[in-house]
N, C-alpha and C positions, 0 to 999 in steps of 0.2 A: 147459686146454692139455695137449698131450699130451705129456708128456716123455721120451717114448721116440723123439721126433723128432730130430735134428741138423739146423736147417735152414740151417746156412750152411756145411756139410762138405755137403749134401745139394746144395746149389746150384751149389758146386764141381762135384762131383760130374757136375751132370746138363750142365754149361758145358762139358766136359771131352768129353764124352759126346759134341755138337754139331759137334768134328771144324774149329772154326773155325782159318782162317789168319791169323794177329796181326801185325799191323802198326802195334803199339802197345806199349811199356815194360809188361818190363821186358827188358831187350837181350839178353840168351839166350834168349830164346825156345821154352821151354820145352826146355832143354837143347842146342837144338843148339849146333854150335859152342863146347860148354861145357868148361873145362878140365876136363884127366883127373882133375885132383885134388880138384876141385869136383863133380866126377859120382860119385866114392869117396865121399864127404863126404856125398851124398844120397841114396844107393843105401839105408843105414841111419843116417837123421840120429839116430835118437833116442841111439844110441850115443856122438855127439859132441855130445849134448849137456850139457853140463857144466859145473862150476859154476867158481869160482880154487879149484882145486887146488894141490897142489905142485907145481912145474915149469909151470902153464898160467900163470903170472901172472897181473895184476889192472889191468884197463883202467881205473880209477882212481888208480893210481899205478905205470906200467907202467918195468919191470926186468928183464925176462926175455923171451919170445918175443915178445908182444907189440911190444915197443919194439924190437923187430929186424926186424920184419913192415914196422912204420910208418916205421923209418928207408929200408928197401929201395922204399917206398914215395915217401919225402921225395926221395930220390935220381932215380926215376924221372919222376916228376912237376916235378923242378925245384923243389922249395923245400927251405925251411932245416930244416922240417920237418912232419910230416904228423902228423893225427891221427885214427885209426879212428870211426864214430861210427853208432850202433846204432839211432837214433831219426831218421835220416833227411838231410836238408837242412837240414829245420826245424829242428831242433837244433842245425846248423852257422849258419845264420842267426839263430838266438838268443843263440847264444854270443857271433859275430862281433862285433853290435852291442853288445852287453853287455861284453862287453872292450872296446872303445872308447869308447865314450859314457857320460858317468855325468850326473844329472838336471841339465835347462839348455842340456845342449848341443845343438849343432847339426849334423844329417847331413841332406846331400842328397842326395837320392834319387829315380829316375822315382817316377810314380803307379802305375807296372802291373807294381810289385815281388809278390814273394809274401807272403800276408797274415803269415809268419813275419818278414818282416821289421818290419812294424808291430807283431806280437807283442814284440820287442825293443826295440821303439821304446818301447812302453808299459810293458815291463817296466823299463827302464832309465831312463825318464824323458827322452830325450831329444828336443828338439824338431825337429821334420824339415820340411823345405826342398825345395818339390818342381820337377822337373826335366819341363817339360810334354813332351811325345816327340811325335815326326814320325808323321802320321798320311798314308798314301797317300790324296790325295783321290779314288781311281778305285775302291780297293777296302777304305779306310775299316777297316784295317787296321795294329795297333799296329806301329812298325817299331823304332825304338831311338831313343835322347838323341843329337841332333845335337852336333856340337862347338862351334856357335856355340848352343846353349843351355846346353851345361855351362860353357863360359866365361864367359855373363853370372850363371849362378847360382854360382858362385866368387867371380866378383867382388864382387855383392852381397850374401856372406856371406863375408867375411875372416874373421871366427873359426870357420868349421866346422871340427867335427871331423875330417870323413870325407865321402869320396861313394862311394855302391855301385852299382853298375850291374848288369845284367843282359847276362851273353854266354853265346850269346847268350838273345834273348827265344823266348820258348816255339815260335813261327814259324821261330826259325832265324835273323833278322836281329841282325848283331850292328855295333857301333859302333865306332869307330876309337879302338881301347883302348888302342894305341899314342900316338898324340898325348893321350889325354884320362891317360893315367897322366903326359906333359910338363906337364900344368897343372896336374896335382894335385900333382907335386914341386917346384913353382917358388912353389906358396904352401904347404908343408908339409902337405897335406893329405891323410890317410889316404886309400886308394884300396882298397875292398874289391866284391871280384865273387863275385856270386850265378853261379856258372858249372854250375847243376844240368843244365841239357842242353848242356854244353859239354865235358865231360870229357874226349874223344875227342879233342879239337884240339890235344893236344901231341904225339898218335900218327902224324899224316900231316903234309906238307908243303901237302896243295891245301886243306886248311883255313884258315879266318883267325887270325890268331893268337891264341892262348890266355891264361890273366890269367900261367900263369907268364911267359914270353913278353915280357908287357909289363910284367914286375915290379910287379903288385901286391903290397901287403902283406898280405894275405890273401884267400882264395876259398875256398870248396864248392863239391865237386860230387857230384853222386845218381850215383855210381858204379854202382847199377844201372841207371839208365834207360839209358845210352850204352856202359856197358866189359864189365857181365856179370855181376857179385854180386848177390846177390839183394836181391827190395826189403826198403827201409828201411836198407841197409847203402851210407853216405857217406862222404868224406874231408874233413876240412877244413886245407886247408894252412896253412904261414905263409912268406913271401916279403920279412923284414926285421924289422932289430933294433930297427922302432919299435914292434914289437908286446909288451907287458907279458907275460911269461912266467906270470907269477905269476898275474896276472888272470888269463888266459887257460885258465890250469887251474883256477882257482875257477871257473869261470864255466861249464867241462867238467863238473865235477863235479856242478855245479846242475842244468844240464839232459841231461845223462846219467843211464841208468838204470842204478844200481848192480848189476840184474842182466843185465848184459848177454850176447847169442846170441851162446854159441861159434862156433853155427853163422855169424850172421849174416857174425862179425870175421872167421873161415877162410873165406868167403865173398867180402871185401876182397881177401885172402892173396891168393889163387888168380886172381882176378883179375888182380890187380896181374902175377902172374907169367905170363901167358896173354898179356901186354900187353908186356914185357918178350921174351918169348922170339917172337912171332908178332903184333905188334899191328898192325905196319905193314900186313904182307900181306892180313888180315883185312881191316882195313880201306880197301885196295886194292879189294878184292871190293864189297866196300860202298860205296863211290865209284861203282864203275862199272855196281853196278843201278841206285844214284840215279840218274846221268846218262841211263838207260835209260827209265828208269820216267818222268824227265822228258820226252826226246823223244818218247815213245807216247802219252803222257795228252795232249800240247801239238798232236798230231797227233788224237787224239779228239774238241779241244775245247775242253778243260778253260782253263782260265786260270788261270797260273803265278802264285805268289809270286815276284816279283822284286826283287832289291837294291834298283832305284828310281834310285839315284846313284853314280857313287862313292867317296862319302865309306863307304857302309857296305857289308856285305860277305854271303854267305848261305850257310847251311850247309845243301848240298843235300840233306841225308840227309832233311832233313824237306820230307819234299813236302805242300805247300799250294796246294790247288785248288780255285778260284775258281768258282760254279755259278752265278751271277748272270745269265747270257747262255741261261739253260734255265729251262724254266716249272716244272720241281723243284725243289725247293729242295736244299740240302746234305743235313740230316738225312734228307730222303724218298730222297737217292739210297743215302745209307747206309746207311739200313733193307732197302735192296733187295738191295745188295751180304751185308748181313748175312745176311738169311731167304734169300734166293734162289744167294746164292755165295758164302757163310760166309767173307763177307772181314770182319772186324773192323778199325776206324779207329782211331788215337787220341783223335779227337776231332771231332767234327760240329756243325755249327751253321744259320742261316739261310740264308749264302751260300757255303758254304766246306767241306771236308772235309780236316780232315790224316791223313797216312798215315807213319808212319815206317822205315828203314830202317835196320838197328842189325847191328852185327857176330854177328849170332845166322839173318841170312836169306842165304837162297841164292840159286841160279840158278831151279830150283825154285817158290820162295815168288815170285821175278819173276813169272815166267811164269802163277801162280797171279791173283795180282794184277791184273797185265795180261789177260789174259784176261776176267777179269770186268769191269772196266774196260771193255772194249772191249764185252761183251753188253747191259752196263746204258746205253752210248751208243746201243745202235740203237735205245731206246724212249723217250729225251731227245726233248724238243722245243725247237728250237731257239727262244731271241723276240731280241729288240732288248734291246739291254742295258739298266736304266734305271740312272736318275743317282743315285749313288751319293751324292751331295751334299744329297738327300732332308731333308729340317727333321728327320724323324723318327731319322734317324741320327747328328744330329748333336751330341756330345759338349756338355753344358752346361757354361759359364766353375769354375775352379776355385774352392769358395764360401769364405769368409771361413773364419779358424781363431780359436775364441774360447776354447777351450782345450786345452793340452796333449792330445796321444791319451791320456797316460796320466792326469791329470787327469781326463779326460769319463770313461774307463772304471772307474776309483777312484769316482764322484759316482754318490749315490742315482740309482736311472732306474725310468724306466715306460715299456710298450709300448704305443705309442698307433697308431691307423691313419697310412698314408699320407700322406693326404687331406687330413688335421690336424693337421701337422707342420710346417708354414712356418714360418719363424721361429725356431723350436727349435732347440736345438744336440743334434745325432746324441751316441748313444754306444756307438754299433757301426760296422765295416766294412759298406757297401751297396755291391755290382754287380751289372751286368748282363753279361751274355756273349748275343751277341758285341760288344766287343771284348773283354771281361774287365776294363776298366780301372773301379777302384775310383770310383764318383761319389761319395760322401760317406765319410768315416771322423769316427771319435772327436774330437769337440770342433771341430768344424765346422757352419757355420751353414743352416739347410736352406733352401735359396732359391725363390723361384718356378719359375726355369727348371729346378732339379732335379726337380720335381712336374710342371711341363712335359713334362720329357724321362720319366718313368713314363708318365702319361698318355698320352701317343704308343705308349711302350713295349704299356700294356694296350690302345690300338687295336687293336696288331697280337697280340692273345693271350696274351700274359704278364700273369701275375696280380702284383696289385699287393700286394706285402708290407705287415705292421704292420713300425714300425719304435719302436726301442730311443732314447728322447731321454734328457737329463739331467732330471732331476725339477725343476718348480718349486718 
């Protein structure tokens, strides 16, 4: 090997070089739009980069700037109090659950949470309760937890801990958080949101409401995908005095890295103050490419993500576009957008392309967008939609749980094929994308129709993984 190489500075590097237009996290976009004080801060990081000094404090037991960064923070975001956090979402998602739950108990939770939340699950020991979510049958597409399915799963678990939801889910569909935080205080039950691409919705009004909003007791959010610090720099707030202080910073402590980025936490700072002094108007701007970018692509063609009812609500920034009704698939139009009109996606798949829209693009980047959009339509071909309701699409029944996630992940295992796995109880997370929802996890029982639902899977080209059982 040659070690006079760097290949992942070199990678950078030549990505950089390619001049592409990003329409995908992390929400500065490569500066623009970026506080002044956050563009000082980058201009020469290595200089801020530094360790607890005198005067810098110690985001493990924060006393000095820190805990004045995170109060003006607490303040702005509507809770009682906020906490910086270096290692992502994930980490705010670890914590969450781990401050709440300790082994035995019970939290409900959708199936198409992030796997950091099952991370917590299993590190914590508690047992989770799952929340089946509305699937559009036209575009077979995760939407969020209705409120008559969070009510029957309340009911048939009076002693849960907690339920966490997702505002909203990665599409932008988010659930009536409002009423579903009424059910969770009329049976005491913790109310924590995963609000990783939510963050934005305390800043404008045409948004749906946000977990502060609806007084959860605690959320995250990936303050860089939506507000503008860079990645891996998050907030996790707290919104009530049913949360264990105590715990709550043990449990920081655990999964926080002792050495945490100057850079990343002045990263937070900056943000927060960019958002405070100018967050509405920005995000005014950003409103009104979404609403653009939606009429042009709907005019193209394309087929919109839509709320669906009104019990739930969508947050246009994330444009999700439907390709099902063209004999290209998603990914082939994305490849084309990419090589041919250096537009980069968030995210691409078999029927679908998301695009995102974040306080970091302009009028500009619109028009960039659009543009290509409209050149890669004149060599689409139009067919007849097919039925989306296809055998092959369809989600298999949720399998039996025969032991804890954190159990099956603690118990000897061996990696056996696919093929030869019926019967066995998993001890790993298995999905497939599209939709991304989790088909098997830890300590679940593999059933025929999930060997089924592969099968189908490998007709259409996806290779069929070994999977991770508990050992005989």
């Amino acid at each position: 090997m040659d070690q006079n190489r760097s290949p992942l500075l070199e990678g950078l590097i030549n990505h950089l070089a390619e001049n592409y237009r990003s329409f995908h996290v992390p929400a500065h976009q490569g500066s623009r739009n970026m506080d002044k004080l956050l563009k000082i801060l980058l201009e020469d990081p290595c200089r801020f980069d530094l360790t607890e000094l005198p005067g810098l404090d110690n985001l493990q037991s924060p006393r000095g700037i820190i805990k004045e960064s995170q109060a003006l923070a607490a303040e702005l975001f509507g809770a009682q109090e906020t906490y910086f956090l270096v290692n992502g979402t994930t980490g705010g998602l670890l914590t969450m659950v781990n401050t709440v739950c300790r082994p035995g108990e019970k939290i409900i939770i959708p199936r198409q949470v992030h796997q950091a939340v099952f991370g917590g699950i299993i590190t914590s020991g508690a047992v989770p309760v799952y929340i089946s979510s509305n699937l559009s049958p036209d575009e077979q597409r995760i939407y969020n937890v209705s409120l008559s399915e969070v009510e029957r799963a309340l009911e048939e678990n009076p002693g849960a801990k907690a339920l966490l939801v997702n505002n909203p889910t990665y599409y932008g569909v988010c659930a009536d958080l409002l009423r579903i935080r009424e059910l969770t205080s009329e049976r005491e039950v913790m109310l924590l949101v995963d609000e990783a691409q939510g963050g934005h919705f305390t800043f404008h009004s045409e948004f749906p409401p946000g977990a502060s909003e609806a007084g959860a007791d605690m959320w995250v959010q990936s303050t860089h995908k939506t507000l503008g610090s860079l990645t891996q720099s998050s907030m996790l707030h707290v919104g009530s005095s049913r949360v264990d202080r105590g715990r709550l910073m043990q449990m920081l402590r655990i999964f926080q890295s002792t050495s945490p980025s100057y850079i990343l936490l002045a990263s937070l700072d900056a943000a927060r103050r960019q958002l405070a002094v100018k967050g509405s108007k920005l995000l005014d701007t950003t409103l009104r490419l979404a609403g653009k970018a939606r009429e042009k692509a709907a005019k193209l063609g394309f087929i919109l993500l839509t709320a669906q009812n009104k019990e739930f609500k969508l947050d246009i920034t994330k444009l999700a576009l439907f390709t099902h009704n063209f004999s290209e698939s998603g990914t082939e139009i994305a490849s084309i957008l990419r090589e041919n009109y250096k537009i980069q996606a968030e995210l691409y798949s078999g029927d679908h392309i998301l695009f995102l829209l974040t306080l970091g693009h302009d009028e500009k980047d619109l028009k960039f967008l659009l543009d290509g959009l409209e050149k890669v339509r004149t060599g689409l071909n139009c067919i007849e939609r097919e039925d989306k309701a296809d055998i092959k699409k369809i989600l298999p029944p949720v399998p039996l749980q025969i032991l804890t996630p954190g159990e099956a992940v603690n118990s000897e295992a061996e990696d056996i094929p696919l093929v030869e796995a019926e019967g066995r109880i998993c001890a790993e997370i298995v999905n497939y994308f599209p939709p991304g929802v989790p088909l098997i996890l830890p300590g679940e029982l593999i059933t025929p129709e999930i060997l089924n639902y592969f099968m189908n899977r490998e007709r259409e080209g996806a290779v069929l993984p070994q999977i991770k059982v508990v050992k005989l």
